[in-house]
C-alpha positions in Angstrom: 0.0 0.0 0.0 0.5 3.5 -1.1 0.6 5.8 1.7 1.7 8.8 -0.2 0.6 8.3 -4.1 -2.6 10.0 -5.7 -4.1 13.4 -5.4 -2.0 16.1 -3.5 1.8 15.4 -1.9 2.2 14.2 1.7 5.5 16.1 1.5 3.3 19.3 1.3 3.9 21.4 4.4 0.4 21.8 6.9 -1.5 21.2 9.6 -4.6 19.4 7.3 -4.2 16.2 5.7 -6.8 13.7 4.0 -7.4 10.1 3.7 -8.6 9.6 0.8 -10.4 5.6 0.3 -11.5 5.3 -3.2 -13.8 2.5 -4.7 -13.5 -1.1 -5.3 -10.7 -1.5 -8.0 -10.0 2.5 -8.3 -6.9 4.3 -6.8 -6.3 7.3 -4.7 -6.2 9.2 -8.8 -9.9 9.3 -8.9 -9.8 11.9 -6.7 -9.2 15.5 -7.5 -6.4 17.2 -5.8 -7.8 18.6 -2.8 -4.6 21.1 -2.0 -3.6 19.5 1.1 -1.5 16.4 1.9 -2.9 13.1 1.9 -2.7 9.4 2.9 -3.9 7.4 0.2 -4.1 3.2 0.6 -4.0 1.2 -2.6 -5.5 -2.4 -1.8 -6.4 -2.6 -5.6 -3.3 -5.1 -6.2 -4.0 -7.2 -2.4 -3.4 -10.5 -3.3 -5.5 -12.7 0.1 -4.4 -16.5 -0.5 -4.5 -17.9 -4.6 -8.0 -17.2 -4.9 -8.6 -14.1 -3.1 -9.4 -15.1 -0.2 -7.8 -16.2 3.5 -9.4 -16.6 6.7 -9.0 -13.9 8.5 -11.0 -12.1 5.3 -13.7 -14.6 5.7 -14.3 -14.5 9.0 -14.3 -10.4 9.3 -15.2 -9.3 6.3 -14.6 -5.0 6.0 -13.0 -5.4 9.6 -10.4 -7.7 7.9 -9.7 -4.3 5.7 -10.1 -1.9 8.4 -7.2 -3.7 10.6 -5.0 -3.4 7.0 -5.8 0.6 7.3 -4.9 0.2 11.1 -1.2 -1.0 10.1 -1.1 1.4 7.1 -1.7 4.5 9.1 0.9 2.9 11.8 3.7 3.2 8.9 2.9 6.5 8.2 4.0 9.7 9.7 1.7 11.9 7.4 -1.6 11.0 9.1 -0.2 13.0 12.4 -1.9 16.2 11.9 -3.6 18.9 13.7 -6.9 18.3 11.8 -8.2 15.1 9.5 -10.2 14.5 7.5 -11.7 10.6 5.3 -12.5 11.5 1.8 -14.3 8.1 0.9 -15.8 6.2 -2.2 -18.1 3.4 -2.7 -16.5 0.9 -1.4 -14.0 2.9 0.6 -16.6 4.8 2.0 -18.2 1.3 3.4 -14.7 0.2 4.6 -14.3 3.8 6.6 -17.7 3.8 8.6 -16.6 0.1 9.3 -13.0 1.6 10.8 -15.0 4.7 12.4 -17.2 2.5 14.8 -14.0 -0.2 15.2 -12.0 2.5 16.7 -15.1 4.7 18.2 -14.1 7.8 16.5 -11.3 7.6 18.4 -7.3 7.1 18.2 -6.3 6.8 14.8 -10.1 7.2 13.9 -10.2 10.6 16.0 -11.1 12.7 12.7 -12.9 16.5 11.9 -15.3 15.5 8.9 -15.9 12.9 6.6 -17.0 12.8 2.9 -18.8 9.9 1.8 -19.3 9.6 -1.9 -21.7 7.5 -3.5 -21.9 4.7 -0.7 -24.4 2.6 1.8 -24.7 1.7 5.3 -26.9 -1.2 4.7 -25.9 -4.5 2.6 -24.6 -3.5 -0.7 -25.6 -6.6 -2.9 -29.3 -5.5 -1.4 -28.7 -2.2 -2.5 -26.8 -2.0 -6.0 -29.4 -1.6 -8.6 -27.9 -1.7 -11.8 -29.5 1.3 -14.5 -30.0 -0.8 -18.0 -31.9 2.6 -19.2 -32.5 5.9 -18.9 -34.9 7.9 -20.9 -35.1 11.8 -19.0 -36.6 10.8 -15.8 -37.5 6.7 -16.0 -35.1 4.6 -15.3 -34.9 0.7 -15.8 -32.8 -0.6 -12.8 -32.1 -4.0 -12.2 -30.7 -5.7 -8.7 -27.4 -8.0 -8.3 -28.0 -10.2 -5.4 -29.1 -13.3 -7.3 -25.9 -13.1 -9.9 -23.0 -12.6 -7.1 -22.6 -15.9 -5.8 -21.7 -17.4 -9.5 -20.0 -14.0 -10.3 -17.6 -14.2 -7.8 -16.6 -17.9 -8.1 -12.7 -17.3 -8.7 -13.2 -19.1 -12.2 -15.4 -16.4 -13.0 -13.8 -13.5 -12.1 -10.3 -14.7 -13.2 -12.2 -14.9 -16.9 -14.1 -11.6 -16.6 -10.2 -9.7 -15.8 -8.8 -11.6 -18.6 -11.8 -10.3 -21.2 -12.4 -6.9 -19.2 -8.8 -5.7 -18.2 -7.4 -6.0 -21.5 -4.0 -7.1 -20.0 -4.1 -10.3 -19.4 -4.5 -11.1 -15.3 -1.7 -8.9 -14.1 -2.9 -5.3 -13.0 -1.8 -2.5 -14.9 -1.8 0.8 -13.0 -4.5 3.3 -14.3 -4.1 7.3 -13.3 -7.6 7.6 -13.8 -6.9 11.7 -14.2 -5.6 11.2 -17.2 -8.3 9.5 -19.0 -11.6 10.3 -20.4 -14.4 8.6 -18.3 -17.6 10.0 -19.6 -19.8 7.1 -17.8 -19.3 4.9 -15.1 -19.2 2.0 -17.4 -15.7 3.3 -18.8 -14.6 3.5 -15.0 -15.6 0.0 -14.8 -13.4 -0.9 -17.1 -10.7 1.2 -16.3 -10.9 -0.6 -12.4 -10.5 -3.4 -13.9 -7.3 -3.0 -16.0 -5.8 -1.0 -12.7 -6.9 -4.6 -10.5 -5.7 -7.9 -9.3 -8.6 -10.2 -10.1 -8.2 -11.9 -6.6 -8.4 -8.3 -4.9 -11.4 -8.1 -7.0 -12.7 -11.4 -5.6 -11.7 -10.1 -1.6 -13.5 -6.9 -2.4 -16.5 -8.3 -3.0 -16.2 -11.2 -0.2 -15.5 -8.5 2.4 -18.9 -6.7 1.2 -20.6 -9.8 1.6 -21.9 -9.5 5.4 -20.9 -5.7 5.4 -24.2 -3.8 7.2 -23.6 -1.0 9.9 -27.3 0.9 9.4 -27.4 -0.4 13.5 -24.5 1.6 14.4 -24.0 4.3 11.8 -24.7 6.5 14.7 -22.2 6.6 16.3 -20.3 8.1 13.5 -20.8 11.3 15.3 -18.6 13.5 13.1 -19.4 16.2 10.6 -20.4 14.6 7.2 -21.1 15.7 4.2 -22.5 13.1 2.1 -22.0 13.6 -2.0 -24.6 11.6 -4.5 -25.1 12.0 -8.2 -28.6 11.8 -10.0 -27.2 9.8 -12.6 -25.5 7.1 -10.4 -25.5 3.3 -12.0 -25.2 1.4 -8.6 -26.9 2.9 -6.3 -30.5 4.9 -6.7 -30.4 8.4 -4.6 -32.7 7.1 -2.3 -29.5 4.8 -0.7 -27.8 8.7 0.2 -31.0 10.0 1.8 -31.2 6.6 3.8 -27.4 6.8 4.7 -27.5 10.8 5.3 -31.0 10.1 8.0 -28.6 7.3 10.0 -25.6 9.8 10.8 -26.0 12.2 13.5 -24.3 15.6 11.9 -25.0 14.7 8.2 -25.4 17.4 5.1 -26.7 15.3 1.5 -25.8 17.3 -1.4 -27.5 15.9 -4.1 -25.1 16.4 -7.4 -27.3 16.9 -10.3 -25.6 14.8 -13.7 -23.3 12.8 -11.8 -22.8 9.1 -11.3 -20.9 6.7 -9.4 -17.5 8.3 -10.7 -18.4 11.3 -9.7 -15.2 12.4 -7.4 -13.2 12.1 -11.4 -16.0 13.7 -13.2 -17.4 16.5 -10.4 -14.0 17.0 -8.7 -14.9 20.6 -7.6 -18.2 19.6 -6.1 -15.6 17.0 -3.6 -12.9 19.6 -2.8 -15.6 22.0 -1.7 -16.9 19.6 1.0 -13.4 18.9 2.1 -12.8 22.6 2.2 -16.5 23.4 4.2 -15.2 20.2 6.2 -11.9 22.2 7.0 -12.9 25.0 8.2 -15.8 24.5 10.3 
């Protein structure tokens, strides 16, 4: 893991600094540079046991990745700053409310505000819907729960890198600033050149049990939670359900956006990170 690549330089000078946790198979580069330094974990090339998985993953599911931020942050002297903030993704955004309520807000975990983008609280196969179609306001959505057990048998997942990541199984770094993502099917596909296929696989098998909507509360920081319109996964009703749950939660509802939106509405993330910053 990373602990100083992506947007901004942790050699920067300051008393701020951000984590930033993207989404499942994206790096730290989907973020926009926020003007501060920042600690950014890459677990998109985590390679748990030949098929992606180990025990310890099985057993604790997003805890299994929140201890790996736990040692992370332990190697790295950047995260001791006067004020800190979790800039977090999707997937990253599950795994920090996981880490919150592990360490109580507390330690490590003692941080001023929190940006979740595009994320849940509650069980994510229950609430990915998939948009097949769009016309202006109707939208034909379709869930993923009954197609995750066969799509993450390690057969099938080795396959779908092979035909999807367009190099083969190795991972092939992706600085996803640099590209032209104009839907979140291209940043799909761009995940899956820049990932491992077994990280792929532990992704998904550490959002298998993942549900906090019982404790959410006692993520009792400022939070300012970011949703597009447009988003492919997950319908806007999964932000307003997330933003209700935290205690000190602002939604802001980013019209045209979808599930890449920290790439494609940058300013619209380092605004909340600045509001975040100086309250």
């Amino acid at each position: 893991m990373d602990a100083g690549a992506g947007a901004g330089s942790a050699a920067v000078a300051g008393s701020q600094v951000a984590l930033l946790l993207p989404g499942m198979t994206l790096n730290a580069t989907v973020f926009p540079d926020l003007g501060i330094p920042v600690v950014a974990p890459d677990f998109s090339r985590l390679e748990l046991g030949s098929d992606g998985s180990c025990a310890g993953l099985i057993e604790n599911g997003m805890a299994y990745y929140a201890k790996l931020l736990d040692d992370m942050l332990v190697r790295s002297d950047s995260w001791d700053r006067s004020r800190r903030v979790v800039v977090a993704h999707s997937f990253g955004g599950m795994l920090a409310m996981r880490w919150l309520i592990d360490h109580r807000c507390a330690g490590p975990a003692a941080i001023d505000g929190l940006v979740l983008i595009a994320t849940t609280a509650g069980r994510m196969y229950d609430r990915v819907s998939i948009r097949l179609l769009r016309i202006q306001e109707f939208e034909l959505r379709m869930g993923i729960r009954f197609l995750i057990r066969w799509w993450n048998r390690p057969r099938v997942t080795r396959l779908v890198k092979r035909v999807m990541g367009g190099d083969g199984e190795d991972a092939s770094p992706v600085d996803f600033q640099t590209m032209s993502i104009e839907s979140d099917f291209d940043l799909d596909l761009a995940g899956w050149r820049n990932t491992n296929w077994r990280a792929m696989r532990s992704y998904r098998l550490a959002l298998a049990g993942f549900d906090v909507r019982d404790r959410v509360g006692e993520i009792d920081v400022p939070t300012i939670v970011l949703h597009g319109t447009h988003d492919s996964l997950f319908e806007t009703g999964v932000a307003h359900d997330l933003t209700r749950g935290l205690p000190s939660a602002e939604l802001r509802i980013v019209e045209g956006a979808g599930h890449a939106l920290p790439l494609t509405h940058g300013s619209v993330v380092v605004d909340a990170v600045n509001d975040l910053i100086r309250t």
